[in-house]
VOPAGU-2260 file (C-alpha; in pm, 1 decimal, decimal comma):
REM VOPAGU-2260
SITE   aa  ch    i         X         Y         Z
SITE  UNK   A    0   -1387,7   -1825,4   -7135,8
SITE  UNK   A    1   -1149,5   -2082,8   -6942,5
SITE  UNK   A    2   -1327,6   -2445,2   -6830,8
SITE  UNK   A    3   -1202,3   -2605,5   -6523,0
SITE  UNK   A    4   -1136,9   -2977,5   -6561,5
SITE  UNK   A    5   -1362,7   -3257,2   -6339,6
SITE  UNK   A    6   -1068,6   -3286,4   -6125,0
SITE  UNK   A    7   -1112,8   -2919,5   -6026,6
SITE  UNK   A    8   -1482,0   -2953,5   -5900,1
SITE  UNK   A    9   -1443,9   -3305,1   -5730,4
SITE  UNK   A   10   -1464,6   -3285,8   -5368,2
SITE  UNK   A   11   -1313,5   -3590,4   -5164,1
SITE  UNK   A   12   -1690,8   -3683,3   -5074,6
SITE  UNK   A   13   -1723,4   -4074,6   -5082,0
SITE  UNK   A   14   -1937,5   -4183,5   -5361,0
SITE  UNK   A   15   -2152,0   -4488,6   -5282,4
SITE  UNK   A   16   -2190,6   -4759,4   -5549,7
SITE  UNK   A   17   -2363,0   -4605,4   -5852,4
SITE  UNK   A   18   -2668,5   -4747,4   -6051,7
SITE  UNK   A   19   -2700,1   -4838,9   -6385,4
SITE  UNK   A   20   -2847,1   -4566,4   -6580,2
SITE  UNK   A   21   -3165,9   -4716,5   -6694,6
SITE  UNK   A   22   -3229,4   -4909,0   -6378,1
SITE  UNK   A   23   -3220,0   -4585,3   -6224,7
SITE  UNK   A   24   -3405,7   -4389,0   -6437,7
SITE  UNK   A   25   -3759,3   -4593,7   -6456,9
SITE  UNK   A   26   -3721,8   -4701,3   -6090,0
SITE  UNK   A   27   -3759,4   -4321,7   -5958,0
SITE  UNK   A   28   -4106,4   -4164,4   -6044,4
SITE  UNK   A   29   -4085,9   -3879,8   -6176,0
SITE  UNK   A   30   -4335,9   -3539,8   -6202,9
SITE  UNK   A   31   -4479,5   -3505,1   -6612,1
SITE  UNK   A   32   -4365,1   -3181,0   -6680,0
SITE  UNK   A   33   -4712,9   -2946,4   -6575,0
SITE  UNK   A   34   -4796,1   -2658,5   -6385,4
SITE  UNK   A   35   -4885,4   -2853,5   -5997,0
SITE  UNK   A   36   -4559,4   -2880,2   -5747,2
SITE  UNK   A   37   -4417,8   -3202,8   -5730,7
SITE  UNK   A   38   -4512,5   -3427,2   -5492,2
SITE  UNK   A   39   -4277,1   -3516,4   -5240,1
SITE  UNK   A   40   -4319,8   -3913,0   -5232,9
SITE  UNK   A   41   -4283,5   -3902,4   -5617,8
SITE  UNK   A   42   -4009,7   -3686,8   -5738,7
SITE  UNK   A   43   -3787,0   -3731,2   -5434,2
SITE  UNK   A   44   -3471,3   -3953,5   -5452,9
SITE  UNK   A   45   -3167,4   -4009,1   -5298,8
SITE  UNK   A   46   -3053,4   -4105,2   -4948,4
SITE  UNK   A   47   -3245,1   -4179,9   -4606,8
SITE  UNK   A   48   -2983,5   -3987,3   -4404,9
SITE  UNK   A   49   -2996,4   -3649,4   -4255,2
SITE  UNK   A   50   -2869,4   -3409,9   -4531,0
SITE  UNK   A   51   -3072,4   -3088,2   -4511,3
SITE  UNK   A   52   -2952,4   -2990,2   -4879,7
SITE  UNK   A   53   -3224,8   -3036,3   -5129,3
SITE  UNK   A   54   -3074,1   -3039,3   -5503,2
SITE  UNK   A   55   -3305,8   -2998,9   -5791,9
SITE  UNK   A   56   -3331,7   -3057,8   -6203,5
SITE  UNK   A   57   -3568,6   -2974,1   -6461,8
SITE  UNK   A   58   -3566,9   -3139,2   -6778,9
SITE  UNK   A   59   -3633,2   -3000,7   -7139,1
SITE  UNK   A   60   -3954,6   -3182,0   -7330,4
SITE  UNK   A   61   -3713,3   -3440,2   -7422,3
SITE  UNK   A   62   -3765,9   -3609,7   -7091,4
SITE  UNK   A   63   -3517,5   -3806,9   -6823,1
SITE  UNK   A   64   -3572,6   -4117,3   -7048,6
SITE  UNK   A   65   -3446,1   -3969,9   -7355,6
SITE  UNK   A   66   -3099,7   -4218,7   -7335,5
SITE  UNK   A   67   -2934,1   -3860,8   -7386,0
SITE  UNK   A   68   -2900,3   -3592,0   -7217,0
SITE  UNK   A   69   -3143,3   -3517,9   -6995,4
SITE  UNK   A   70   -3112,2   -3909,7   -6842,3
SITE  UNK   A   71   -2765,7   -3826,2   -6784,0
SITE  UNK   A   72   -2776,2   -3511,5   -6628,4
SITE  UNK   A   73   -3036,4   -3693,3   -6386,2
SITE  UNK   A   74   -2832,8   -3984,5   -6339,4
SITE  UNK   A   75   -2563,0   -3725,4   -6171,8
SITE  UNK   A   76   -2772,6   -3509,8   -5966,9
SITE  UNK   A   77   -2952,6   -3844,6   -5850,7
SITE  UNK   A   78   -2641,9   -4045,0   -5770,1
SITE  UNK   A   79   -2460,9   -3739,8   -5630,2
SITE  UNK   A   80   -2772,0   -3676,0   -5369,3
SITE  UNK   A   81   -2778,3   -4057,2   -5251,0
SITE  UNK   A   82   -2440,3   -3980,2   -5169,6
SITE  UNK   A   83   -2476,6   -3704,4   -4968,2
SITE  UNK   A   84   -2739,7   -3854,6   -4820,4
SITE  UNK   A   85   -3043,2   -3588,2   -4978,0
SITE  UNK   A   86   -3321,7   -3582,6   -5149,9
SITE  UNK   A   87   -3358,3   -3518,6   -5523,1
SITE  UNK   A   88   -3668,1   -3349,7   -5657,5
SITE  UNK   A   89   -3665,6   -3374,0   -6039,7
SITE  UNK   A   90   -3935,9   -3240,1   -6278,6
SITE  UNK   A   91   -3977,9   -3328,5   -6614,1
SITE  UNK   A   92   -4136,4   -3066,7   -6893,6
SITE  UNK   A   93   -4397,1   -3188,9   -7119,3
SITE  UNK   A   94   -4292,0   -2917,9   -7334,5
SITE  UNK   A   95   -4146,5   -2581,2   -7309,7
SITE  UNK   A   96   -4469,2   -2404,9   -7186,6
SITE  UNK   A   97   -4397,8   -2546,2   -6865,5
SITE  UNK   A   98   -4035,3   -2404,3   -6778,4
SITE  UNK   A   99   -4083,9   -2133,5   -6542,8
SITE  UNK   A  100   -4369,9   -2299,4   -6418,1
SITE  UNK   A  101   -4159,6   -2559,4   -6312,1
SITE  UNK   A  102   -3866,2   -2368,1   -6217,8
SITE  UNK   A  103   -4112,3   -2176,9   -6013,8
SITE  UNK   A  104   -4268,6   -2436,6   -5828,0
SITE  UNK   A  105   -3923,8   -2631,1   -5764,4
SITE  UNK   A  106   -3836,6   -2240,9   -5619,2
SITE  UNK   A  107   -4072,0   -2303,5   -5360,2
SITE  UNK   A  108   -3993,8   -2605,3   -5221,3
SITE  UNK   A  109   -3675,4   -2580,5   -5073,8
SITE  UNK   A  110   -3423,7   -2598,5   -5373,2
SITE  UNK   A  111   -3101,3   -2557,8   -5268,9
SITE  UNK   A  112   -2934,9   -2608,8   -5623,8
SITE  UNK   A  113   -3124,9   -2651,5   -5944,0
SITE  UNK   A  114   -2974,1   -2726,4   -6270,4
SITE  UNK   A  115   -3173,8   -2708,9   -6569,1
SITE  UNK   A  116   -3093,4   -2969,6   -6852,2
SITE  UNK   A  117   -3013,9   -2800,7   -7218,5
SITE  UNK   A  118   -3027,5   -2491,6   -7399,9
SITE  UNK   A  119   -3397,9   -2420,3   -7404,7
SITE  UNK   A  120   -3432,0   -2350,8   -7064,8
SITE  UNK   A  121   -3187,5   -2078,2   -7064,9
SITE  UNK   A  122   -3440,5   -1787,1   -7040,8
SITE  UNK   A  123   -3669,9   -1913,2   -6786,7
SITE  UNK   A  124   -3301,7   -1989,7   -6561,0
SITE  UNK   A  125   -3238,9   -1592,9   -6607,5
SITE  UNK   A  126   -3521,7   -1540,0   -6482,8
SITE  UNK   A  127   -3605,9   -1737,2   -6212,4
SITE  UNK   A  128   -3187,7   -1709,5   -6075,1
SITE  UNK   A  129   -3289,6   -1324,5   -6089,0
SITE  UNK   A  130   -3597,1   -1376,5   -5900,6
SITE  UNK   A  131   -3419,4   -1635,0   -5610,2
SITE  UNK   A  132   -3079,9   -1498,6   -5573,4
SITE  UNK   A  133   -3060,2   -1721,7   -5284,6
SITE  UNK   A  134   -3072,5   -2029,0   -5498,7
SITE  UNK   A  135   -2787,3   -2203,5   -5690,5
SITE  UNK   A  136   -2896,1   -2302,8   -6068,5
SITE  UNK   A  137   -2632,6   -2486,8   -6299,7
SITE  UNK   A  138   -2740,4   -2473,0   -6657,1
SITE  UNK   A  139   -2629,7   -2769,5   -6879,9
SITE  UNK   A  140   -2554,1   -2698,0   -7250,5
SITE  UNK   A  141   -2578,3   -2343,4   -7231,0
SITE  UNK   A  142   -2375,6   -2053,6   -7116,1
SITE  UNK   A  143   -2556,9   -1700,7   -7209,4
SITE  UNK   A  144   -2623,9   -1628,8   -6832,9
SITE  UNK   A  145   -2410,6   -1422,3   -6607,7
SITE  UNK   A  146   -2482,2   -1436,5   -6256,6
SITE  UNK   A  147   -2299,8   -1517,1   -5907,0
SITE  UNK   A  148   -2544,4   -1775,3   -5856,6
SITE  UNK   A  149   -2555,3   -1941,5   -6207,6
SITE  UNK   A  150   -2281,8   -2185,6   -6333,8
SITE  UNK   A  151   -2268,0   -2272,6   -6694,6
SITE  UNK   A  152   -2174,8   -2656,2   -6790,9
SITE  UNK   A  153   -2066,1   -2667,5   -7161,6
SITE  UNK   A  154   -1942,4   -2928,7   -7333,5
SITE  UNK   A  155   -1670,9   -2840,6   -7690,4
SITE  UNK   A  156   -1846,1   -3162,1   -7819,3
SITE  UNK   A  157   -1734,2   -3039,1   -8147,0
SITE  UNK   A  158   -1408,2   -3247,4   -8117,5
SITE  UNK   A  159   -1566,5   -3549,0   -8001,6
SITE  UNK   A  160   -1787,2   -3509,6   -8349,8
SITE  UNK   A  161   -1473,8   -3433,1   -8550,7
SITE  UNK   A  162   -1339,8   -3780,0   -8437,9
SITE  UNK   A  163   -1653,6   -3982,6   -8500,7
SITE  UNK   A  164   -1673,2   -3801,9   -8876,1
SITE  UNK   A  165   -1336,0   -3920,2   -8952,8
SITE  UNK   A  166   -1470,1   -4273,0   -8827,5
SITE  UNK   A  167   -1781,6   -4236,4   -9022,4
SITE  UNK   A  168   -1582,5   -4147,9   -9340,2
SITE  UNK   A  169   -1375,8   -4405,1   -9302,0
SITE  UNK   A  170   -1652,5   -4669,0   -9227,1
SITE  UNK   A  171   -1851,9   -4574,0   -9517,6
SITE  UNK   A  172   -1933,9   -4830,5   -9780,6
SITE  UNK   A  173   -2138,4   -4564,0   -9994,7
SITE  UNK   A  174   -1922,5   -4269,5   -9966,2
SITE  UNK   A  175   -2191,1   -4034,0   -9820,2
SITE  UNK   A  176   -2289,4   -4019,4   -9439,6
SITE  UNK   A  177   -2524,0   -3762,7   -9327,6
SITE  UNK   A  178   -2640,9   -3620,3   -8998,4
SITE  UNK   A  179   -2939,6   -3427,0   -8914,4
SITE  UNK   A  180   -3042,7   -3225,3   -8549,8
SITE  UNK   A  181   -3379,9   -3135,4   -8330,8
SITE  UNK   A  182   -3385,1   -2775,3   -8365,8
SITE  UNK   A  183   -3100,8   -2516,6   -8450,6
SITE  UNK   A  184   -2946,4   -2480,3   -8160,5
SITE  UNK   A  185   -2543,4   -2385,8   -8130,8
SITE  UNK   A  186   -2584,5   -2710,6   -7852,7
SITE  UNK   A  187   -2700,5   -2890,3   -8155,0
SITE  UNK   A  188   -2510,7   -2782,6   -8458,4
SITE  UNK   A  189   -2194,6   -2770,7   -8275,7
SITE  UNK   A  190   -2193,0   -3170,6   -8315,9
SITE  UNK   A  191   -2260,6   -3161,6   -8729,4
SITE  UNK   A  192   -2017,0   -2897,2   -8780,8
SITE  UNK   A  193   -1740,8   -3151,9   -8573,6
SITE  UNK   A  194   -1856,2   -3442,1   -8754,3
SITE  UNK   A  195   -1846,8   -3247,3   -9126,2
SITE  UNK   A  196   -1541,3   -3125,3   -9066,7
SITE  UNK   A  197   -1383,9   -3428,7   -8924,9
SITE  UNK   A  198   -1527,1   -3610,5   -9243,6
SITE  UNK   A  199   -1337,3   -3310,2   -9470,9
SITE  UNK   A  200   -1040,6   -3414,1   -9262,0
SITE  UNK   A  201   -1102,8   -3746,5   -9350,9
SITE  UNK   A  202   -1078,7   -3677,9   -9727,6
SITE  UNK   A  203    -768,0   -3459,2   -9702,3
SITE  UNK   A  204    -607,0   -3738,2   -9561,6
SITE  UNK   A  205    -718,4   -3998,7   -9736,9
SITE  UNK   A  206    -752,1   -3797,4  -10106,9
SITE  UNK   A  207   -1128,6   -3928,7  -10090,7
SITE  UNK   A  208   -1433,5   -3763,8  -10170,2
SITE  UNK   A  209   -1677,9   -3880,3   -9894,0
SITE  UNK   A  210   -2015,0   -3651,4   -9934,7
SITE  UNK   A  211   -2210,9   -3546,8   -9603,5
SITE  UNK   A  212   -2546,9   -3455,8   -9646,4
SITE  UNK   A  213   -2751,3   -3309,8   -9396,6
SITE  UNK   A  214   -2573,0   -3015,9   -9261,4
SITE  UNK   A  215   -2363,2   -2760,5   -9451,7
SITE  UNK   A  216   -2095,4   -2629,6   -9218,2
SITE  UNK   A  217   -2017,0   -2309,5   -9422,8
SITE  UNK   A  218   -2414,1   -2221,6   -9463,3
SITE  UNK   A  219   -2511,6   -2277,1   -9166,2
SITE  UNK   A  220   -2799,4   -2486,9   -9330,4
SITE  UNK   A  221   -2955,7   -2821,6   -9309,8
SITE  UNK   A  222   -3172,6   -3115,4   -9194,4
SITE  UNK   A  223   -3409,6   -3026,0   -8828,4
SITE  UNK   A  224   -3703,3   -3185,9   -8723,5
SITE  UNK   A  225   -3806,9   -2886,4   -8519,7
SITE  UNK   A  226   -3797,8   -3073,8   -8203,8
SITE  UNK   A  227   -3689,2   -3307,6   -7950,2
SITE  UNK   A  228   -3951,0   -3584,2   -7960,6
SITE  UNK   A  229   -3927,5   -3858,5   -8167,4
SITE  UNK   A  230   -4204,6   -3924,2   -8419,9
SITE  UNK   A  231   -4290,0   -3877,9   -8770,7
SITE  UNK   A  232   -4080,6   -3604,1   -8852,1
SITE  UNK   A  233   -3781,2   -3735,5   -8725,4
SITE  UNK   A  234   -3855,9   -4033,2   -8899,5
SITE  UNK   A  235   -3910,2   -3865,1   -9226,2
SITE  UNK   A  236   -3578,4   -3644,0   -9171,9
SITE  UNK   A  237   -3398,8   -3971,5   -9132,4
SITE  UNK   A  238   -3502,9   -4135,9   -9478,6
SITE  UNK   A  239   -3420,8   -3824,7   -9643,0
SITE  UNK   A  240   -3068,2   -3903,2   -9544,5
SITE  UNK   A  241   -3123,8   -4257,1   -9654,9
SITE  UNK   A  242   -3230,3   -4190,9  -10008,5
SITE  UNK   A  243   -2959,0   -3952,0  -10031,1
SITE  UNK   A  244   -2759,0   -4282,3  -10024,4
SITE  UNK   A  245   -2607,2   -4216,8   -9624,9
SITE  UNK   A  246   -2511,9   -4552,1   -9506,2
SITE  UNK   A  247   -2358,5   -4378,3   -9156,8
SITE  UNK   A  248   -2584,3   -4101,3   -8985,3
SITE  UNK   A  249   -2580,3   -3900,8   -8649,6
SITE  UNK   A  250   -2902,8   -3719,3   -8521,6
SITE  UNK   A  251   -2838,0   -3474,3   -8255,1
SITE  UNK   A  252   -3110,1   -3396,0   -8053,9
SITE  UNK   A  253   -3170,1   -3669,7   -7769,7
SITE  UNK   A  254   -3468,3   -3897,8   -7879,3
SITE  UNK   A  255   -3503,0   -3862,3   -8242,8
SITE  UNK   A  256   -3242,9   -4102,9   -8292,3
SITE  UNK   A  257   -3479,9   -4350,5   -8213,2
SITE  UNK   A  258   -3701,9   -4278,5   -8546,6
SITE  UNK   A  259   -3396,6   -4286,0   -8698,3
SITE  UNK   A  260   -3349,1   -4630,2   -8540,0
SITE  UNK   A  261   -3690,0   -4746,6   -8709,7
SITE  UNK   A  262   -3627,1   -4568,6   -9040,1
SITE  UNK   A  263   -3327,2   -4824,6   -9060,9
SITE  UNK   A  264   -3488,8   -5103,4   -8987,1
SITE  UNK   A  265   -3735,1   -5042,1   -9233,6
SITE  UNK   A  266   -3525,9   -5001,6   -9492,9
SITE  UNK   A  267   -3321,8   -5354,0   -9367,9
SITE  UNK   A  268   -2988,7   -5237,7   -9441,8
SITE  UNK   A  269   -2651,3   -5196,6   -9336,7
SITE  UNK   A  270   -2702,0   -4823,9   -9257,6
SITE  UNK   A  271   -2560,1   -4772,5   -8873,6
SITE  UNK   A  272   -2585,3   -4452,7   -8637,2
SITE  UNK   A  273   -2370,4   -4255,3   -8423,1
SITE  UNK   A  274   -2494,7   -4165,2   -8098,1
SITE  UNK   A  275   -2492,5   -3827,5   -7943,3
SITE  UNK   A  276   -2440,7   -3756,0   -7554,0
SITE  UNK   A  277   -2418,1   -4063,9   -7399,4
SITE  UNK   A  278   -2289,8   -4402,6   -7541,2
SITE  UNK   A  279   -2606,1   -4528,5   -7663,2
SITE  UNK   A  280   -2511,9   -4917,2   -7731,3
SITE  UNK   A  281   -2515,8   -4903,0   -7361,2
SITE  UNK   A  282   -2800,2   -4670,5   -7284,9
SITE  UNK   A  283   -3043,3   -4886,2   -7579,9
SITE  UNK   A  284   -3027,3   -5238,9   -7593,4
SITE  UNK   A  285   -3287,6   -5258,8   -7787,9
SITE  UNK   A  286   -3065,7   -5066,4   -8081,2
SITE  UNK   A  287   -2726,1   -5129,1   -7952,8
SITE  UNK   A  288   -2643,4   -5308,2   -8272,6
SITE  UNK   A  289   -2672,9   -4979,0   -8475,1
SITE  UNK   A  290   -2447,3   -4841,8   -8338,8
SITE  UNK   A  291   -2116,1   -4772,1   -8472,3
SITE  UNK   A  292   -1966,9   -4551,3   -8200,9
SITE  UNK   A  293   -2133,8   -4242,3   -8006,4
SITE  UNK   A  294   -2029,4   -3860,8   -7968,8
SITE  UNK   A  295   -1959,6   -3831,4   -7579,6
SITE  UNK   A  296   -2040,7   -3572,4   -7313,7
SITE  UNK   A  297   -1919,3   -3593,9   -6971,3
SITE  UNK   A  298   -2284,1   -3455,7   -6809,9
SITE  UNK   A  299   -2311,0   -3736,3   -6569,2
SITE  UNK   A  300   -1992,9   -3674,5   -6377,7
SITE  UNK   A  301   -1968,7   -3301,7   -6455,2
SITE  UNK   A  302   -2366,0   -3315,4   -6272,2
SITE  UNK   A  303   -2258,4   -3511,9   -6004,5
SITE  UNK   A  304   -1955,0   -3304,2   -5925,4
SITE  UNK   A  305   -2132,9   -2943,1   -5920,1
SITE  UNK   A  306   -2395,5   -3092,3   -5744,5
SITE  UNK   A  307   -2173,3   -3215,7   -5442,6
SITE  UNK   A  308   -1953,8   -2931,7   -5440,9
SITE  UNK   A  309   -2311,4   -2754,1   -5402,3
SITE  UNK   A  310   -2364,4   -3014,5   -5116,7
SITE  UNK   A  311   -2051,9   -2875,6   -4926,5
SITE  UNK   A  312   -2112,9   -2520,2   -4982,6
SITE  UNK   A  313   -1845,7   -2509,5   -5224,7
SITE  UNK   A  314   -2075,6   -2367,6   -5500,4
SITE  UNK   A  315   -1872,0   -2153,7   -5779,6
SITE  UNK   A  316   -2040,8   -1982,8   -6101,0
SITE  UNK   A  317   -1691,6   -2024,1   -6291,6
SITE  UNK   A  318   -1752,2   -2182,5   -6614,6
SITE  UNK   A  319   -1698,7   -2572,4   -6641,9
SITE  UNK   A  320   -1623,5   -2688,5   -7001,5
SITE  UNK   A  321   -1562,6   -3013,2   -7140,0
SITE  UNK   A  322   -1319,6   -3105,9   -7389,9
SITE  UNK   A  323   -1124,1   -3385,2   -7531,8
SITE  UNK   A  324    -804,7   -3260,7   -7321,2
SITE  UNK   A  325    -994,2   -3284,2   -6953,3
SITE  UNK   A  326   -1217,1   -3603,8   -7075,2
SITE  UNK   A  327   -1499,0   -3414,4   -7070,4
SITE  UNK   A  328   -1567,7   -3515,4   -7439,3
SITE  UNK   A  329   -1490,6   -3801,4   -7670,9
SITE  UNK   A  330   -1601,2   -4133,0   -7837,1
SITE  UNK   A  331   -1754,8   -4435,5   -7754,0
SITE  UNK   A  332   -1584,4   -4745,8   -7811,7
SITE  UNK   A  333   -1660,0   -4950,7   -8143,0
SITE  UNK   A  334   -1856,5   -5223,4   -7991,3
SITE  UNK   A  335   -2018,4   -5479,3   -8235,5
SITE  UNK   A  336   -1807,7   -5303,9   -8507,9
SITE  UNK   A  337   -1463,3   -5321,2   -8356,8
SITE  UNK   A  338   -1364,2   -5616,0   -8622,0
SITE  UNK   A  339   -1543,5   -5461,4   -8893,8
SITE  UNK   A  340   -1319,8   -5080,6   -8879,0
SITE  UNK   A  341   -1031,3   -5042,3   -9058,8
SITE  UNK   A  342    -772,5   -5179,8   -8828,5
SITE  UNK   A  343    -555,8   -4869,0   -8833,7
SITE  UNK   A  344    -829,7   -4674,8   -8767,1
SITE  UNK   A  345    -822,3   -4693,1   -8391,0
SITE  UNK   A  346    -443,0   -4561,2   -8373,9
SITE  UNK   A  347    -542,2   -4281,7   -8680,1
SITE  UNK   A  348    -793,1   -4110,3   -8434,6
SITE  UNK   A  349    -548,4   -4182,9   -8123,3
SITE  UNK   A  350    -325,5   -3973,9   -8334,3
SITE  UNK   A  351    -601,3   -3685,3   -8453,1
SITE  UNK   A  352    -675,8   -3667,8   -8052,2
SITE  UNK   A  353    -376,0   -3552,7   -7941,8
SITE  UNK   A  354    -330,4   -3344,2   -8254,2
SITE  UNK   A  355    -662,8   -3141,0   -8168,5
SITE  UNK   A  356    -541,9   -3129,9   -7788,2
SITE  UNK   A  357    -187,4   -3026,9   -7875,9
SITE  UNK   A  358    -374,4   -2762,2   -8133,8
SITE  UNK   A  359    -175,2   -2920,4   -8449,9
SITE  UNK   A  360    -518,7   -3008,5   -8583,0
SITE  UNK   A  361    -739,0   -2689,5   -8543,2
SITE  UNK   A  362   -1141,0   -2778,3   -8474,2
SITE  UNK   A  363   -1325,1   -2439,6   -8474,0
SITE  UNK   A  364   -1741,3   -2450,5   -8434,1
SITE  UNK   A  365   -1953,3   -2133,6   -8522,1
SITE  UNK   A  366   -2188,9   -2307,3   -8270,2
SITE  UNK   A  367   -1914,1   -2306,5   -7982,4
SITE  UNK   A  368   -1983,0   -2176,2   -7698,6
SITE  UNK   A  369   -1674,8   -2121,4   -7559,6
SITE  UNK   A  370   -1548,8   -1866,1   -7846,8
């Protein structure tokens, strides 16, 4: 399956000046994900001006405040309808009983385009792009649905995670890192089996012997919380990592990095994380300085773009899929830890980057979804 790039799906639609993403997501009231339609003076956002085009999101139960996913695919849809001058309605799921509830009642109220935000929602999509063939749904993080009115936004993220494993092996002061995921989904495992395998590269390289615990690529098996909330469990998850001696860790599933995030701090160590989706020593100031880099997907933009080429009637179901080649994928910079890297390592993964893009260095992922 071939991915067009972001310069593929822009349109030469002026964009207005953008908000910060956290401004913008607790300044816009959103509906808590349940069965009622939203209500039009609090899920609505975007501009005053005359657009009759109403785009549409529904989030999974990890919420638009989850400094992940979700936040960024309603950052995009959000930004992308105050420039076109519409109005956003956004709905966000307590939980997955509320899906095609949601999707239904968002159905009814005009939708023009609806994207749903991650892999759960893929069945209740089918259905409901079955049921409104006259409606436009984009489905972020999966890509199971065939349809003229569904387009599928994927994201290889596995090469983004193969670079920040090579950065997490080489970081390491304890010689194990360790990741761990919500639930065992191929949007989910397709980051641990990047960042074990970049850490394998790592030790080929480097004839070292860093351990990863956590997640065995070539089982299939390791460390899920069973969800996307943070909590207990996540928490728990996280110190199992810890007292396996991981001193660098990535959680993959939106929020539960944050209970990872408090497992550290309780143990008062130099244990850091590596953010998944967005760059999260932006996204969290409150845990920014955790943060050694972040696994990046280009959701935001890759939103925004489907949803104004939506806007101008320009809708297409072909495929969009990020990679490291289009900038749909890659790595945060170091941040706080810049000085405290290797100072080769910078031009090493430089190097690995255009090796995977050139195809030199081969990164395969069970979990892809674009094999």
């Amino acid at each position: 399956m071939s991915g067009s790039t972001l310069e593929d799906i822009l349109t030469t639609t002026a964009r207005k000046a953008v908000f910060s993403g956290l401004a913008l997501a607790s300044s816009v009231a959103i509906l808590a994900g349940c069965a009622s339609a939203p209500e039009s003076d609090g899920d609505a956002a975007g501009g005053s001006g005359g657009s009759d085009f109403v785009p549409c999101m529904v989030s999974d139960a990890g919420g638009f405040d989850d400094k992940s996913f979700n936040q960024l695919g309603y950052e995009g849809l959000t930004e992308a309808a105050e420039a076109e001058g519409a109005e956003a309605k956004t709905v966000e799921s307590a939980d997955e009983t509320v899906y095609d509830a949601n999707l239904s009642n968002l159905a009814g109220q005009g939708c023009n385009l609806i994207v749903t935000v991650g892999f759960a929602l893929a069945d209740a999509t089918k259905a409901a792009a079955e049921s409104n063939p006259e409606i436009d749904y984009a489905t972020i993080d999966d890509a199971s649905i065939t349809a003229d009115n569904v387009k599928p936004i994927t994201f290889n993220t596995s090469e983004a995670a193969f670079l920040a494993g090579y950065a997490a092996a080489s970081y390491s002061k304890t010689g194990t890192v360790g990741t761990f995921g919500g639930q065992q989904f191929p949007t989910v495992t397709i980051f641990m089996d990047g960042f074990a395998d970049g850490v394998e590269y790592y030790n080929e390289q480097k004839s070292a012997d860093v351990k990863v615990v956590g997640w065995d690529v070539a089982s299939q098996t390791g460390t899920f919380t069973g969800g996307f909330e943070a909590g207990t469990v996540a928490k728990q998850s996280a110190q199992t990592l810890i007292d396996q001696g991981a001193d660098v860790i990535l959680p993959v599933g939106g929020p539960i990095y944050q209970s990872a995030a408090a497992a550290i701090r309780d143990a008062d160590s130099d244990i850091v994380l590596i953010g998944a989706d967005s760059d999260t020593y932006e996204t969290d100031a409150d845990n920014k300085d955790l943060f050694l880099t972040s696994v990046l997907k280009g959701i935001k933009q890759a939103t925004d773009d489907v949803t104004t080429q939506a806007s101008s009637g320009d809708f297409s179901n072909e495929p969009y899929v990020g990679t490291l080649e289009n900038d749909g994928v890659g790595i945060a910079p170091f941040h706080d830890y810049e000085d405290k890297v290797d100072a080769g390592l910078s031009d090493e993964l430089d190097t690995i980057k255009a090796g995977i893009i050139d195809g030199s260095i081969p990164v395969e992922s069970p979990s892809s979804l674009t094999n």
